[in-house]
C-alpha positions in Angstrom: 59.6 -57.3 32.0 56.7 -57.3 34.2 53.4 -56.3 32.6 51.6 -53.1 34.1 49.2 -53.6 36.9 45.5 -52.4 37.6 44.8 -50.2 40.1 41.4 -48.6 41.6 42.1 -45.8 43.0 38.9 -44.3 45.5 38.8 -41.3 46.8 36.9 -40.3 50.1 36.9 -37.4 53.1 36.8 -34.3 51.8 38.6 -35.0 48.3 36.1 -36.1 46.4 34.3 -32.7 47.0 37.4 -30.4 45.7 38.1 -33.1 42.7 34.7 -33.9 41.3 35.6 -37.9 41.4 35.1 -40.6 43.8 37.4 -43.0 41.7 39.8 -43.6 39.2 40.7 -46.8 37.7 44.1 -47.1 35.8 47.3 -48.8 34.7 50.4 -48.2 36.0 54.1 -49.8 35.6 54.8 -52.7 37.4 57.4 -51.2 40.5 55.6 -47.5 40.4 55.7 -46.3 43.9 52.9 -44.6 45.6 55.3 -41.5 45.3 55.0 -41.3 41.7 51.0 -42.7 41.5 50.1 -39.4 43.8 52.3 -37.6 40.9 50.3 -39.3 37.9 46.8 -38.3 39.7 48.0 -34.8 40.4 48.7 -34.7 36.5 45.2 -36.1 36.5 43.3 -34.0 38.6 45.5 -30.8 38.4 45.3 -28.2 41.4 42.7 -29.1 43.4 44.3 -32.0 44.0 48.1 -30.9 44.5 45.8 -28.1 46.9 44.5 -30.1 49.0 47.3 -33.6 49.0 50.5 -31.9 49.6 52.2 -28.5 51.5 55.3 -27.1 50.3 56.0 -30.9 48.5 55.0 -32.8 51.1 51.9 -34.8 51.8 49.4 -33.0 54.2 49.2 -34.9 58.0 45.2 -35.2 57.3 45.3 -37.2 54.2 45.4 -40.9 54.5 46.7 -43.3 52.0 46.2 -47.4 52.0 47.7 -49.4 49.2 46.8 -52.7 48.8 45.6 -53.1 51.5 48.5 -51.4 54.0 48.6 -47.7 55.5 51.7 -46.7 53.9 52.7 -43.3 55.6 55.3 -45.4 58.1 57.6 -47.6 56.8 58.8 -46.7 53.7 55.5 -44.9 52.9 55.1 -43.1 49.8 58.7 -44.9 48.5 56.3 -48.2 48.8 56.6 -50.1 44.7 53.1 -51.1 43.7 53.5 -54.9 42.6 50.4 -56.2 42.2 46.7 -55.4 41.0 44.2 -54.1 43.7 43.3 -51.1 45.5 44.5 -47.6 46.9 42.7 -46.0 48.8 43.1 -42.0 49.6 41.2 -40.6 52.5 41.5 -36.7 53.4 40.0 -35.6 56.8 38.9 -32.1 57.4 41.8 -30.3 58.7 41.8 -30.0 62.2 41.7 -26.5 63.9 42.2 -24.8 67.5 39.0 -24.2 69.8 38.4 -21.0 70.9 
């Protein structure tokens, strides 16, 4: 059994503003996907993060996610296991809207 791994998790964009954090730093198990992180830090953080991460279940197209070190949307994205120690980065851009 692999042991768990370290993860700091920083928030930037607009998130930190509707969350109150800029950073997290926990353990997870060894394998967790970034699926199941995003649901550990919307435990976490509660609404204002499930507001302003995901639409009807699924993650928003202005949010941006890098996990150790790779932008994990394509590919198998959020499916992606977290094996080692390092980084994840979360990045939401003010939604874009229509000009006038």
């Amino acid at each position: 059994m692999q042991p768990p791994i370290a993860l700091q998790v920083l928030y930037s964009g607009i998130l930190p503003i509707g969350i109150g954090v800029h950073e997290d730093r926990l353990e997870v198990p060894f394998g967790t996907s970034v699926r199941e992180l995003l649901a550990m830090l919307s435990e976490r953080h509660g609404e204002p993060f499930r507001e302003a991460m995901f639409v009807v279940g699924d993650l928003v197209p202005n949010a941006i996610l890098i996990a150790l070190g790779r932008e994990i949307r394509h590919g198998r994205g959020l499916d992606l296991p977290l094996e080692h120690s390092g980084r994840v980065e979360i990045i939401l851009l003010p939604a874009a809207s229509g000009g006038g």
